[in-house]
Every structure is written in structure tokens, then in C-alpha cells.
KEMIVEX-39988 format. One record per residue (C-alpha): residue number from 0; y, z, x. Coordinates in steps of 0.05 Angstrom, whole numbers, plus 5000, padded with zeros to 4 digits. Layout:
% KEMIVEX-39988
{num->NUM; c2->Y; c3->Z; c1->X}
...
% end
This chain:
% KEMIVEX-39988
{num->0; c2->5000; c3->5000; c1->5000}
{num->1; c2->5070; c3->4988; c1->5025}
{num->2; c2->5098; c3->5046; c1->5058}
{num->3; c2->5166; c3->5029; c1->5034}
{num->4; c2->5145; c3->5029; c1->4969}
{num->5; c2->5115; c3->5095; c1->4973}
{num->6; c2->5170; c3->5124; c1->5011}
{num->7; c2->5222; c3->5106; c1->4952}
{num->8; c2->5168; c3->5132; c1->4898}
{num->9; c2->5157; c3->5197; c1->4937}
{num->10; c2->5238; c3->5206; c1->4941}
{num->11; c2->5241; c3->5189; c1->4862}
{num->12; c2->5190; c3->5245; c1->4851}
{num->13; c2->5227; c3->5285; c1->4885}
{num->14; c2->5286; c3->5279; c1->4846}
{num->15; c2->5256; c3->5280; c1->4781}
{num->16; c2->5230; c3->5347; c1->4804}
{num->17; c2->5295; c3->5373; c1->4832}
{num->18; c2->5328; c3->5343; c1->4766}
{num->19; c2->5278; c3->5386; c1->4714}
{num->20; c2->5291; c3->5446; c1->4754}
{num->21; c2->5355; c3->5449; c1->4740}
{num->22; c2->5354; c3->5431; c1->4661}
{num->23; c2->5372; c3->5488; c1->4615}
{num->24; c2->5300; c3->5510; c1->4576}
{num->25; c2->5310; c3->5488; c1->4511}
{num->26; c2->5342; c3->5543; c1->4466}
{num->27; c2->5305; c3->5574; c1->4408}
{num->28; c2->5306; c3->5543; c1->4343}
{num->29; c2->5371; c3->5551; c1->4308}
{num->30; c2->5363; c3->5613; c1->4246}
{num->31; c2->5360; c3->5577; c1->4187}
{num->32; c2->5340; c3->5638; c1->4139}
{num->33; c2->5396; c3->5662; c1->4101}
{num->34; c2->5419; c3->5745; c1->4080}
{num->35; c2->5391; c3->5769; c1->4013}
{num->36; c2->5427; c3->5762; c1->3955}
{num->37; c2->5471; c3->5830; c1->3950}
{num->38; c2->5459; c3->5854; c1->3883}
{num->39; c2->5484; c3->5902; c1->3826}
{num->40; c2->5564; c3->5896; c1->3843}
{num->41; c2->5587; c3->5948; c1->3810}
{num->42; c2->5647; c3->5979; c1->3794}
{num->43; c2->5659; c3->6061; c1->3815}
{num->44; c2->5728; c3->6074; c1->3804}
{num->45; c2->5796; c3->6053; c1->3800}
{num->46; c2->5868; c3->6059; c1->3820}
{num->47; c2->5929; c3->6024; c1->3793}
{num->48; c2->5926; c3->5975; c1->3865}
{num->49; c2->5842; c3->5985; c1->3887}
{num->50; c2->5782; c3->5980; c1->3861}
{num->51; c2->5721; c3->6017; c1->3886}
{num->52; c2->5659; c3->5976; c1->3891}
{num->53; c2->5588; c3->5990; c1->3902}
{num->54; c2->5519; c3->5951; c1->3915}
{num->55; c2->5455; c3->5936; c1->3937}
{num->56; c2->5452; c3->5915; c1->4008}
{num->57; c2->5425; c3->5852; c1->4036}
{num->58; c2->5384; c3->5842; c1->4095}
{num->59; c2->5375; c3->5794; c1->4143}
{num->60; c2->5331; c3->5773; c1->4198}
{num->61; c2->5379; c3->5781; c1->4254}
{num->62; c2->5388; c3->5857; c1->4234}
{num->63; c2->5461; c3->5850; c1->4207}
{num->64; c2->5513; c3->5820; c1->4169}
{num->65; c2->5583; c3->5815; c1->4147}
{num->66; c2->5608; c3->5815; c1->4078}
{num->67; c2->5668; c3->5785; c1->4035}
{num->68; c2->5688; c3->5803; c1->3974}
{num->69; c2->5717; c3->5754; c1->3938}
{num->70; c2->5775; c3->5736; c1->3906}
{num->71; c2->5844; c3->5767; c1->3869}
{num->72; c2->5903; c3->5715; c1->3870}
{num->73; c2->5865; c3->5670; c1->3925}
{num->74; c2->5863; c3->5734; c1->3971}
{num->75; c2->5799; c3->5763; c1->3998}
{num->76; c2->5768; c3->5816; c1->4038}
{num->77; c2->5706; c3->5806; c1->4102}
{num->78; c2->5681; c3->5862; c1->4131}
{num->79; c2->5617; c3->5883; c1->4177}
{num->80; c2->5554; c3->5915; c1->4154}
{num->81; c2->5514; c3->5954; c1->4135}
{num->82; c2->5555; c3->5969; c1->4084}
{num->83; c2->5538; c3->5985; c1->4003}
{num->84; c2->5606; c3->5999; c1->3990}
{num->85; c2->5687; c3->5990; c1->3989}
{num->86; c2->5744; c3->6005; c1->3966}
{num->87; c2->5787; c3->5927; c1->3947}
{num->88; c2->5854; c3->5925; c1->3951}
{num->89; c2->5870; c3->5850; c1->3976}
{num->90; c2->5918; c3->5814; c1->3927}
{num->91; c2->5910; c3->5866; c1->3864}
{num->92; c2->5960; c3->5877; c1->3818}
{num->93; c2->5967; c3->5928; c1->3770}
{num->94; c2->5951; c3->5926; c1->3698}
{num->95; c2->5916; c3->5868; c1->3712}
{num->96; c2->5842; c3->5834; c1->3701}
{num->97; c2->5800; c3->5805; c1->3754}
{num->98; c2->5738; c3->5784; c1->3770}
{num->99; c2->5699; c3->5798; c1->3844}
{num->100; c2->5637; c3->5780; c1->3874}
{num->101; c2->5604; c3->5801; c1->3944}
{num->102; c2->5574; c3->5744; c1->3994}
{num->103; c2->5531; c3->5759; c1->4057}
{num->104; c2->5536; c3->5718; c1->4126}
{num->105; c2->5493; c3->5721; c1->4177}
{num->106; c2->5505; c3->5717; c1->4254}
{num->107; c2->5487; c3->5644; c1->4250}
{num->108; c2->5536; c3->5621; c1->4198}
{num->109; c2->5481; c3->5623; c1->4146}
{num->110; c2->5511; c3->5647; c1->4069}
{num->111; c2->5470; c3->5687; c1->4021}
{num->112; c2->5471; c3->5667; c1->3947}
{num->113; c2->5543; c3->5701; c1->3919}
{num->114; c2->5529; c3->5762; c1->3877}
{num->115; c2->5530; c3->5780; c1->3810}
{num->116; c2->5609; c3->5786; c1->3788}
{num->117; c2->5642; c3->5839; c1->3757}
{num->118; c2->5704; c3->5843; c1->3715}
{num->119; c2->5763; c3->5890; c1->3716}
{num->120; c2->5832; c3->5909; c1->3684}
{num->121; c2->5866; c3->5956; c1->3730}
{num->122; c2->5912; c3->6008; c1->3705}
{num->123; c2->5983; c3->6006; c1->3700}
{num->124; c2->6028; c3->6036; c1->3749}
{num->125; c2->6073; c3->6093; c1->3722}
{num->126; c2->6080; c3->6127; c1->3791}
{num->127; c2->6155; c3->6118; c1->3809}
{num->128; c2->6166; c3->6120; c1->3886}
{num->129; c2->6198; c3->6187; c1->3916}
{num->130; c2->6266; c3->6197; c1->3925}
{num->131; c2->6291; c3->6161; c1->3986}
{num->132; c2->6317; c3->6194; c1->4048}
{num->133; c2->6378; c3->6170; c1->4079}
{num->134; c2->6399; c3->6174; c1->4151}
{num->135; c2->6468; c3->6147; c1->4185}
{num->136; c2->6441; c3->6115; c1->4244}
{num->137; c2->6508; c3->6085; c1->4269}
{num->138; c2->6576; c3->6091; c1->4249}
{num->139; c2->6636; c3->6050; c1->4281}
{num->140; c2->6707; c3->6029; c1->4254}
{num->141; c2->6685; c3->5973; c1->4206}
{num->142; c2->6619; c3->5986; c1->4203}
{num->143; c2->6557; c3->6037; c1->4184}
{num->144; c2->6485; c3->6037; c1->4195}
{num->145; c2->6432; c3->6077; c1->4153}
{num->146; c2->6360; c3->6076; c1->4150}
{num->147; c2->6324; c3->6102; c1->4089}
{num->148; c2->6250; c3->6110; c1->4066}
{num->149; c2->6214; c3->6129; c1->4012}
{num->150; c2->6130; c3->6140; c1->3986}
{num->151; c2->6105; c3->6092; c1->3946}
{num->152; c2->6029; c3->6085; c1->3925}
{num->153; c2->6027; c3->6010; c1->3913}
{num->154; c2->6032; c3->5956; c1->3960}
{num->155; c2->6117; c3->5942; c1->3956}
{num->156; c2->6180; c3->5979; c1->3947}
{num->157; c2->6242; c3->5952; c1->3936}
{num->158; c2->6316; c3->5983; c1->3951}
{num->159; c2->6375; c3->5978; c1->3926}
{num->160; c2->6439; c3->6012; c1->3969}
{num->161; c2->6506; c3->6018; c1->3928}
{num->162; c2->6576; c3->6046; c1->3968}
{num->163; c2->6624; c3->6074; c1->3929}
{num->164; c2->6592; c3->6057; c1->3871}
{num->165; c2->6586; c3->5988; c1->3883}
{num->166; c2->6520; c3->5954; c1->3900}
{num->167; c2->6524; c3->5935; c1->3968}
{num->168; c2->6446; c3->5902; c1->3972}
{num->169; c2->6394; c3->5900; c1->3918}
{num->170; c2->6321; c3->5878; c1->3912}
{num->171; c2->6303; c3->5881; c1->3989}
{num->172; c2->6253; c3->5907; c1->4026}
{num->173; c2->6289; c3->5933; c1->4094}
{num->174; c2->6291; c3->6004; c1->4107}
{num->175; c2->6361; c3->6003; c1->4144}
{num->176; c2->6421; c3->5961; c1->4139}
{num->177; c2->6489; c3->5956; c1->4176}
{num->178; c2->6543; c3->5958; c1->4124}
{num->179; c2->6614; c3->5925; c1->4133}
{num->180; c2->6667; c3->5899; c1->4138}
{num->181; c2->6701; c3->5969; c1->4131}
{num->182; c2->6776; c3->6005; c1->4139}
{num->183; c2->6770; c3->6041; c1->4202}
{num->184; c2->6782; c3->6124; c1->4192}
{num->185; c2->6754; c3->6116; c1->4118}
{num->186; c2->6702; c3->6155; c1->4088}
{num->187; c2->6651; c3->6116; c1->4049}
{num->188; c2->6591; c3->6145; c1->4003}
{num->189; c2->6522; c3->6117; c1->3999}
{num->190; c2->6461; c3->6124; c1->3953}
{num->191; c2->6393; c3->6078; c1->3962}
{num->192; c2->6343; c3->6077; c1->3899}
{num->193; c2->6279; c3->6050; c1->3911}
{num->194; c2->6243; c3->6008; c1->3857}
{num->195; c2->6158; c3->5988; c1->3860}
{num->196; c2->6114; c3->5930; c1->3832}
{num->197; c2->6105; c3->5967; c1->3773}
{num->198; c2->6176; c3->5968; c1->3755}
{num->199; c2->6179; c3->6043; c1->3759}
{num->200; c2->6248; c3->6066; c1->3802}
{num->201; c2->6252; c3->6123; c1->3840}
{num->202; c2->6312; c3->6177; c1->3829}
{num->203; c2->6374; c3->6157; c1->3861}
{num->204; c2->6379; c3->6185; c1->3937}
{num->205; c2->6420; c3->6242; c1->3961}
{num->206; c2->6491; c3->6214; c1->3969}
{num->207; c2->6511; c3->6209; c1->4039}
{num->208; c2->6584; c3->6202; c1->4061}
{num->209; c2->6609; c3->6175; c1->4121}
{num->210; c2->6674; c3->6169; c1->4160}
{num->211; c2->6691; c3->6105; c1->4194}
{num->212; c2->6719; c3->6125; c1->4264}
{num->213; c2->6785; c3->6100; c1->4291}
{num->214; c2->6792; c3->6036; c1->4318}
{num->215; c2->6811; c3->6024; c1->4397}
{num->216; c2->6870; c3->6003; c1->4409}
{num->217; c2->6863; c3->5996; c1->4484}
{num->218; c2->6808; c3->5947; c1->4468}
{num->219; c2->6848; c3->5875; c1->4474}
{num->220; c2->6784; c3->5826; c1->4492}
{num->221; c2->6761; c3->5775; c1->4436}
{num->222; c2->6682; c3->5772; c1->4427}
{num->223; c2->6664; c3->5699; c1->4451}
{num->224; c2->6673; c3->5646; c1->4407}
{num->225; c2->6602; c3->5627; c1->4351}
{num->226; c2->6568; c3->5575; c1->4388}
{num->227; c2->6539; c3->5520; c1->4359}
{num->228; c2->6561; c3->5515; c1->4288}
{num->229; c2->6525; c3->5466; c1->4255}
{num->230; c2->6494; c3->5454; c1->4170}
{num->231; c2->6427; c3->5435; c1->4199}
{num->232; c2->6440; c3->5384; c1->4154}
{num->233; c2->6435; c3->5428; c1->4096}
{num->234; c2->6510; c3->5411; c1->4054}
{num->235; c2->6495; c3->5376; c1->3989}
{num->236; c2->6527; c3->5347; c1->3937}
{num->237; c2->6542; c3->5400; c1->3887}
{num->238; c2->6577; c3->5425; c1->3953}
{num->239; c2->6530; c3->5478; c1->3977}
{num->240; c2->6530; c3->5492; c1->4042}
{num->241; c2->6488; c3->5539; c1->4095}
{num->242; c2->6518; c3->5546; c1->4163}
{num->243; c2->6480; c3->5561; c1->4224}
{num->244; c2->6520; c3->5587; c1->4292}
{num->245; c2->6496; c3->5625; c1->4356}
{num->246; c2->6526; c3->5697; c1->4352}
{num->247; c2->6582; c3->5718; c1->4398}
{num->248; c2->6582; c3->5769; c1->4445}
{num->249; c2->6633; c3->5819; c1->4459}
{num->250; c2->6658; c3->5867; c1->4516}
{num->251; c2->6653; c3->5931; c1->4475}
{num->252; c2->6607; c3->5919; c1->4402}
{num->253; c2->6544; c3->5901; c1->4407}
{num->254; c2->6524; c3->5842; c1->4365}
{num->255; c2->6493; c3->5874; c1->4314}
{num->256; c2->6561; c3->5906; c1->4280}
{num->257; c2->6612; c3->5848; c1->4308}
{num->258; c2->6641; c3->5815; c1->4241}
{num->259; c2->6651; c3->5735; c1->4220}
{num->260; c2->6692; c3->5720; c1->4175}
{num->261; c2->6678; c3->5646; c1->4147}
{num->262; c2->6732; c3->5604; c1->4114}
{num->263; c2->6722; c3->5534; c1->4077}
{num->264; c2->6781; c3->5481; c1->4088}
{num->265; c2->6825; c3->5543; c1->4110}
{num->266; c2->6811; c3->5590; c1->4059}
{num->267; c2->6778; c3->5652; c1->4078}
{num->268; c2->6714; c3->5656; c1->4033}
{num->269; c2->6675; c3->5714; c1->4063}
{num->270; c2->6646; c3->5754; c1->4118}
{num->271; c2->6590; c3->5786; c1->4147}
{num->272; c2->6564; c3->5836; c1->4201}
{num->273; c2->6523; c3->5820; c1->4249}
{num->274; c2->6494; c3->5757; c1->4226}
{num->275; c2->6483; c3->5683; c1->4250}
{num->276; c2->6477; c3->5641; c1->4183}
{num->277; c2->6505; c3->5647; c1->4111}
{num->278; c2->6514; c3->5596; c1->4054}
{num->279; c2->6574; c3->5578; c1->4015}
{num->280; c2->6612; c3->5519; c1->3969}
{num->281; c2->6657; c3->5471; c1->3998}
{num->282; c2->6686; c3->5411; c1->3952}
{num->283; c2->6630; c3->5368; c1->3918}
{num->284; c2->6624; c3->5296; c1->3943}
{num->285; c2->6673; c3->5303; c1->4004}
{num->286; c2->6685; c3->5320; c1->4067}
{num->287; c2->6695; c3->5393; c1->4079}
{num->288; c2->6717; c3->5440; c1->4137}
{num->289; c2->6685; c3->5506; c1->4154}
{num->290; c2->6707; c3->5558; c1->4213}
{num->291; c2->6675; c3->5623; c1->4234}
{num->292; c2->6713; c3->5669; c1->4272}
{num->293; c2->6684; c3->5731; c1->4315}
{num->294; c2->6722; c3->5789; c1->4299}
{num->295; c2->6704; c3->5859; c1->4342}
{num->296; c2->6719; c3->5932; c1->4318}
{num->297; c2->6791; c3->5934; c1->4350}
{num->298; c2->6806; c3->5867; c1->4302}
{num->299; c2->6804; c3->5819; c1->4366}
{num->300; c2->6792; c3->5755; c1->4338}
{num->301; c2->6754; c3->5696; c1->4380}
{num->302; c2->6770; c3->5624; c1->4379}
{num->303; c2->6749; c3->5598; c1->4309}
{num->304; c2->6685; c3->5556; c1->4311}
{num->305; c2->6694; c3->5491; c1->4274}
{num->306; c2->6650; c3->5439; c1->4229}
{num->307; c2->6670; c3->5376; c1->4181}
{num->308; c2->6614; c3->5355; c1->4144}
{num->309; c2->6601; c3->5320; c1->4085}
{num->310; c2->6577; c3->5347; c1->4012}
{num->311; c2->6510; c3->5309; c1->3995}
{num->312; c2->6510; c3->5283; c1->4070}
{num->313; c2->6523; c3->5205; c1->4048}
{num->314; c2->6578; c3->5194; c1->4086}
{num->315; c2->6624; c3->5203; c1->4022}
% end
């Protein structure tokens, strides 16, 4: 026989050798067998915003599972086993019906059969929240900061905050708030009252007065002019308009508490602490001019910030 022949077939061997050496042993057959069917969902108990559930566990051959419950406004709940029971909370609403059932998974992606399903009508919620606590956080010539809290056993509170009398923010969910423009060396009086998902409101806080302090007159520096004022494209024709601008900087306020006050074609429509966007009403159909001036505690004032734009964004 050629010995070039067998040389090459002896080398080829040897590869082939080499080359099933190194091959990865084939894994073990993917687990095709899915969980038991949980079974008997039941319901234990009740709060206006949970529902207790119990049930018979599956099993699997892998030794464990997770479970979801499913599903109250599209929301849901997965969780690891063993488990035979839970208390739901994901997406419920008081006074209302809904209707649950359990699934098993196994490690393998492998779904048992969905559960039997059980319906519900939660109870309403008369549970106000508590009375909320108010704190003064801040306090500076044309400005005050408070932060205020309150219990509630559902899963939102809202607040309103009124000064003087007047409501000052309503229907938000922040728990603190800077509060302005204000008359420097003025006292001011506060009271939050905190409303739930029930529609149950709290008593009215506390009331908490607060003196502005005096302004400085040695202060003469103007916080940095807004930068970048610009609609985003967002004026339209009814002459809505929402104004975007970087926030200015100043030498003595931080930015938090440093007021803009916003004018449309020279006419000073509002302002605002602390903030970098707000929405107002120029003249329908046309073009329209907006500033925003900086202005710090001592009343410096910064170079006004300037955009013509057109209503409805046509060109007019």
C-alpha cells in the first residue's frame, strides 16, 4: 500500500480523534413534563386592597416551581415555591370584583394547566388616612419648603396643601413642596389634607406658620440667564404653549427656590420656583413671543431668555 496514502489516513485519524475529544457530551434530554395542576384556589380572607389565597400545591419533577397568580387590571403576581399560599395585592381596587387563578412553571419553562378560578368583590374602603404631619424644611425670602406625610392602608394618597387659605397644590402625590413666589419678612400659614383611592380624606393637618426671612440687600449678582428656551415643538393652534429651558444658576440660591417669572408678548403671565418647564396661551394662529427671566431671593433679575414661535406650528 502507498505509504503516502497511509501517512495522510493515519494523520486524518488522528484528527478525527483529537476532534471527538473535544466535543461537548451531548446534554440530557430537555424536561418536557410539566408541574401539576395547583388545585382548590380558594379564597381565606379579605381586605379592602388584598386578598388572601390558599391551595393545593403542585409538584414537579425537578423538585420546585414558581407560581403566578393571575390577573386584576392586567397586573399579576410570580413568586417561588413551595408555596400553598398568599396574600394578592397586584392591581386590586377596592369595592371591586375580580377573578384569579394560580399557574405553575417549572425550571424548564414548562406551564402546568391554570387552576381553578375564583371570584371576589372586595370591600369598600372607609379607612380615611391619618392626619398629616407637617415639617418646614426650608424657609428663604420668597420661598418655603415643607414635607408632610401621612398613613394610609391602600395603595395611594393624595395631598392637597392650601396657604392662607388658598390651595396652593391639590391632587398630588409628593410629600414636600417648595412654595413661592413670596413677600420676604411675611408670615404665611399652611395646612396639607391627604385624600385615598377610596375617596375617604383625612382631617386637615396642624396649621403651620412660617416667616419669610429678610431679603439681602448686599446680594447684587443676577442668577445666569435660562438656557435653551425652546416649545419642543409643542405650541398649537388654539395657542397653547409648553416651554422647556435649562435652569439658571445663581451665586447665593440654590436652584431649587430661584424664581421665573414667564411673560407672553411682554405681559407677565406667571411664575414659578424652581422649575424648568411650564405651559401657557399665547395668541391662536400667530406668531407669539415668550421670555423667562431668573429672578434670585435679593430680586436680581437675569437676562430674559427669549422664543418667537408660531401657534399650530404652520408657519402662520
Amino acid at each position: 500500500m502507498n505509504i503516502r496514502f497511509l501517512t495522510r489516513l493515519s494523520t486524518m485519524v488522528t484528527i478525527l480523534l483529537v476532534m471527538a475529544m473535544m466535543v461537548t457530551p451531548v446534554s440530557a434530554a430537555k424536561d418536557r413534563t410539566p408541574p401539576t395542576t395547583p388545585t382548590n384556589l380558594r379564597v381565606t380572607g379579605m381586605t379592602a386592597y388584598s386578598v388572601s389565597l390558599a391551595w393545593n400545591p403542585s409538584t414537579d419533577n425537578s423538585g420546585s416551581v414558581t407560581y403566578t397568580i393571575c390577573c386584576a387590571n392586567v397586573s399579576s403576581e410570580t413568586f417561588p415555591g413551595p408555596a400553598s399560599s398568599r396574600v394578592y395585592r397586584a392591581g386590586l381596587e377596592a369595592g371591586r370584583s375580580f377573578t384569579l387563578f394560580i399557574v405553575a412553571k417549572d425550571a424548564s419553562g414548562n406551564y402546568s394547566r391554570q387552576s381553578n378560578s375564583v371570584t371576589f368583590t372586595l370591600p369598600r374602603d372607609t379607612t380615611p388616612p391619618t392626619k398629616p404631619v407637617v415639617s418646614v424644611t426650608d424657609v428663604g425670602p420668597t420661598h418655603v419648603s415643607l414635607a408632610w406625610s401621612s398613613v394610609e392602608d391602600g395603595p395611594g394618597v393624595w395631598f392637597t396643601v392650601t396657604m392662607n387659605g388658598n390651595t396652593v397644590m391639590s391632587g398630588q402625590r409628593d410629600t414636600s413642596g417648595t412654595f413661592g413666589p413670596l413677600q420676604p419678612e411675611t408670615t404665611y400659614t399652611f395646612t396639607v389634607q391627604a385624600r385615598d383611592f377610596g375617596g375617604n380624606s383625612s382631617p386637615v393637618s396642624d396649621p403651620v406658620s412660617v416667616t419669610t426671612e429678610a431679603s439681602d440687600t448686599t446680594d447684587t449678582t443676577p442668577p445666569t440667564m435660562p438656557g435653551n428656551l425652546t416649545d419642543n415643538g409643542m405650541s398649537f393652534q388654539d395657542g397653547e404653549t409648553w416651554l422647556f429651558w435649562q435652569q439658571s444658576t445663581d451665586n447665593v440660591d440654590p436652584q431649587s427656590v430661584i424664581r421665573y417669572d414667564v411673560y407672553a408678548n411682554g405681559v407677565l403671565d406667571h411664575s414659578l420656583i424652581g422649575g424648568d418647564r411650564t405651559i401657557l396661551y399665547g395668541n391662536p394662529g400667530v406668531f407669539n413671543t415668550y421670555q423667562v427671566i431668573a429672578v434670585d431671593a435679593a430680586g436680581n433679575q437675569s437676562a430674559p431668555a427669549t422664543l418667537t414661535t408660531c401657534a399650530g406650528g404652520y408657519g402662520c
